[in-house]
C-alpha positions in Angstrom: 54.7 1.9 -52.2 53.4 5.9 -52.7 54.3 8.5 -50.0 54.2 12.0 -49.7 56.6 14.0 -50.5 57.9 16.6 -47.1 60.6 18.8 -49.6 57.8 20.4 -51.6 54.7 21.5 -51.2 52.3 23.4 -53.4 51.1 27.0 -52.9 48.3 26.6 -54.7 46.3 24.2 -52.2 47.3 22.2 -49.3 46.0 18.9 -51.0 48.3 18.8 -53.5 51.6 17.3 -53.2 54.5 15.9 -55.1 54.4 12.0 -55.0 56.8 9.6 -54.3 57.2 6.1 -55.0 59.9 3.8 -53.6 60.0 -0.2 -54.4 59.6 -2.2 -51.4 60.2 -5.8 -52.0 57.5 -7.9 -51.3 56.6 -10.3 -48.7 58.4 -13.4 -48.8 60.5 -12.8 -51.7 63.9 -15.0 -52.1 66.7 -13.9 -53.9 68.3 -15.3 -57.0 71.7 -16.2 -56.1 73.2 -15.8 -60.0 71.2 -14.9 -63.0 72.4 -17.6 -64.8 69.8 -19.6 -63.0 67.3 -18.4 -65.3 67.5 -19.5 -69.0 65.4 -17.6 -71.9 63.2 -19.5 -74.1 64.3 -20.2 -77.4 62.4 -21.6 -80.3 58.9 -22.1 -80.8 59.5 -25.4 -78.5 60.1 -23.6 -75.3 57.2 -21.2 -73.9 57.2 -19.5 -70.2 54.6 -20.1 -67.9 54.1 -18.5 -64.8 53.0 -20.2 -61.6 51.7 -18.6 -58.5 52.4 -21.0 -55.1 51.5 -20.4 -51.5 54.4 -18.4 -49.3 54.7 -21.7 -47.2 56.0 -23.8 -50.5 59.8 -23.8 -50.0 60.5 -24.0 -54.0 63.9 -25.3 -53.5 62.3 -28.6 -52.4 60.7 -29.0 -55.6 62.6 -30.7 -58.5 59.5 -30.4 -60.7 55.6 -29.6 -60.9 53.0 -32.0 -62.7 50.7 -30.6 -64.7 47.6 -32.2 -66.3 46.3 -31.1 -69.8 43.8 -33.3 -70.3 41.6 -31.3 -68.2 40.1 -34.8 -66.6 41.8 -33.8 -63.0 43.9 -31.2 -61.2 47.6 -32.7 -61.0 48.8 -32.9 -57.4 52.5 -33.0 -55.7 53.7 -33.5 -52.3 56.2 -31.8 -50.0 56.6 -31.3 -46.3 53.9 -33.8 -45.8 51.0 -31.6 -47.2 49.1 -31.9 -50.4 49.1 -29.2 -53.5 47.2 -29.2 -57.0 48.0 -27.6 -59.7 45.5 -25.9 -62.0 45.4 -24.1 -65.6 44.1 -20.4 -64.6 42.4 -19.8 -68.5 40.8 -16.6 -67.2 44.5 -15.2 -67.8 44.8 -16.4 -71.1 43.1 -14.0 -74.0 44.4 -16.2 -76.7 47.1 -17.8 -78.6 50.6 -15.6 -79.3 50.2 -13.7 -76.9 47.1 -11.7 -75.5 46.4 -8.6 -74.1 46.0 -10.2 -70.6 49.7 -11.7 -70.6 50.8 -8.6 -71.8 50.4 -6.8 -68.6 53.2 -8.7 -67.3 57.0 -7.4 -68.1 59.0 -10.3 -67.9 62.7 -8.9 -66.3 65.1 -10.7 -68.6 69.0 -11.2 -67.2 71.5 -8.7 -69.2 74.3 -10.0 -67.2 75.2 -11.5 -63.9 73.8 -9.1 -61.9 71.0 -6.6 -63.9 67.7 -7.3 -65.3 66.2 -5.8 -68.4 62.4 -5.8 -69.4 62.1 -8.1 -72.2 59.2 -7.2 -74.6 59.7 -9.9 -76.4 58.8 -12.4 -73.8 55.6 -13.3 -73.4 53.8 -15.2 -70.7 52.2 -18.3 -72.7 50.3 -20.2 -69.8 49.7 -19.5 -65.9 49.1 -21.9 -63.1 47.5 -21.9 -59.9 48.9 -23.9 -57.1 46.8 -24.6 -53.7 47.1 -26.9 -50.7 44.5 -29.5 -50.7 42.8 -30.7 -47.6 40.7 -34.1 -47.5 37.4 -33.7 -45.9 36.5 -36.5 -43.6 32.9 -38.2 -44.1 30.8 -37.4 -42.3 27.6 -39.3 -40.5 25.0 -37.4 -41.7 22.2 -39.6 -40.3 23.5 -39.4 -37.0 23.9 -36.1 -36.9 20.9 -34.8 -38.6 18.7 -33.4 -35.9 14.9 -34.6 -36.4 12.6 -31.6 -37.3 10.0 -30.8 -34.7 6.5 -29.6 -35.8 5.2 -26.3 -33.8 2.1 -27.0 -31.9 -0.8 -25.5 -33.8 -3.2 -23.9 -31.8 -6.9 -23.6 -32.5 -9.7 -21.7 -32.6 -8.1 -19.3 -34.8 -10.1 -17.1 -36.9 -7.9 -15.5 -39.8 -9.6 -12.2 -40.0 -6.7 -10.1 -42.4 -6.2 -11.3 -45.8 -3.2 -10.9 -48.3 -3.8 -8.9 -51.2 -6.3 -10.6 -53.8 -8.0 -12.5 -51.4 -11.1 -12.4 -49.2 -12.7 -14.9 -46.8 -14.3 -16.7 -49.6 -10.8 -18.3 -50.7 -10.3 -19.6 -46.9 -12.5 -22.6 -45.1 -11.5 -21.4 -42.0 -12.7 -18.1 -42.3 -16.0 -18.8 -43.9 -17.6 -18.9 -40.5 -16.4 -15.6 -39.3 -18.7 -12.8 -37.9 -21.0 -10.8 -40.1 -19.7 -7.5 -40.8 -21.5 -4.3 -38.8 -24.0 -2.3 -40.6 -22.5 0.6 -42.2 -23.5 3.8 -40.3 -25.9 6.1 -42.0 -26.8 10.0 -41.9 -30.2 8.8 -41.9 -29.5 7.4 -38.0 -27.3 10.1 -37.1 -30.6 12.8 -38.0 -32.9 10.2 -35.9 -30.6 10.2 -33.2 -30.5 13.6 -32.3 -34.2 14.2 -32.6 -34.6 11.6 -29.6 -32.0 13.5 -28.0 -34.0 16.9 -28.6 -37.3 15.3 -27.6 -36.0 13.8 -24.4 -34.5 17.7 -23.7 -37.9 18.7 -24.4 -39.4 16.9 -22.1 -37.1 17.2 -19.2 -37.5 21.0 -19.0 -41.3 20.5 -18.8 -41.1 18.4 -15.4 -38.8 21.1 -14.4 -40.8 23.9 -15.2 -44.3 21.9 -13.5 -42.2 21.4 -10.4 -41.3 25.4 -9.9 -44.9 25.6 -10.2 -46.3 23.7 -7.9 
């Protein structure tokens, strides 16, 4: 864990501060009751593996794990009625003697009954996943499979906007559409408003015959 420091603080910006870091054990960790529990490799015989297990595994119930390196099927085990398999995790493992993956790991080796020392020499040579594994009943897919429903198609639809790269011509259903309008000329806009000028024309020459008479 990494706090902040409250006995000093730096004049130079309010940001920046010393930092702590104090060792919390973690989460379901059980002690070792004597270090002469664990026993160092020795030889080329003897490698150490490291194996990763749910919180809810009490270890002490286990005498030992099956492992499978065939590679034809995951080993499994039993305990407190639920089922666990055990798998390789290669993603870990770089390469033979050693590899820069298993070398982020410091293996604490004991110096005497009661301290731990990091041991460069020891090297993690394999890891191991272990999961619980739950059995999936079968299931009735035929009865419950829902039948699909077609949506009613209704008709007398004309499709009148196309995707891009097509036209009416590449659709029956809209070869029948509606001619397109006539494009508007200027030549119609100039005739227009000459029949609009004549009929001005000739509406001021009733009015002017009626002030007459």
């Amino acid at each position: 864990m990494v706090s902040m420091s409250n006995e000093y603080v730096s004049d130079s910006s309010d940001s920046e501060r010393e930092v702590e870091e104090r060792f919390e054990v973690p989460a379901g960790f059980k002690q070792c009751k004597h270090l002469k529990d664990f026993k160092k490799p020795k030889g080329s015989k003897q490698e150490l593996w490291l194996m990763k297990l749910p919180s809810s595994v009490d270890i002490g119930k286990l005498k030992k794990i099956p492992v499978d390196f065939a590679g034809d099927a995951p080993a499994s085990f039993s305990v407190d009625g639920k089922k666990y398999v055990v798998r390789e995790d290669l993603s870990q493992e770089d390469g033979p003697g050693g590899s820069a993956k298993a070398s982020r790991f410091a293996v604490l080796a004991p110096r005497s009954k009661d301290v731990l020392k990091a041991d460069a020499k020891l090297q993690i040579a394999k890891f191991f996943n272990v999961s619980e594994s739950v059995e999936i009943p079968a299931i009735d897919y035929d009865r419950v499979r829902q039948p699909r429903k077609d949506v009613t198609k209704v008709t007398g639809l004309k499709t009148r906007h196309f995707a891009t790269g097509y036209d009416a011509e590449d659709f029956a259903d809209a070869a029948a559409a509606e001619p397109p309008k006539k494009k508007h000329r200027k030549s119609d806009d100039k005739k227009e408003k000459k029949e609009k000028k004549d009929k001005e024309k000739k509406k001021e020459k009733k009015e002017k015959r009626k002030h007459k008479d």
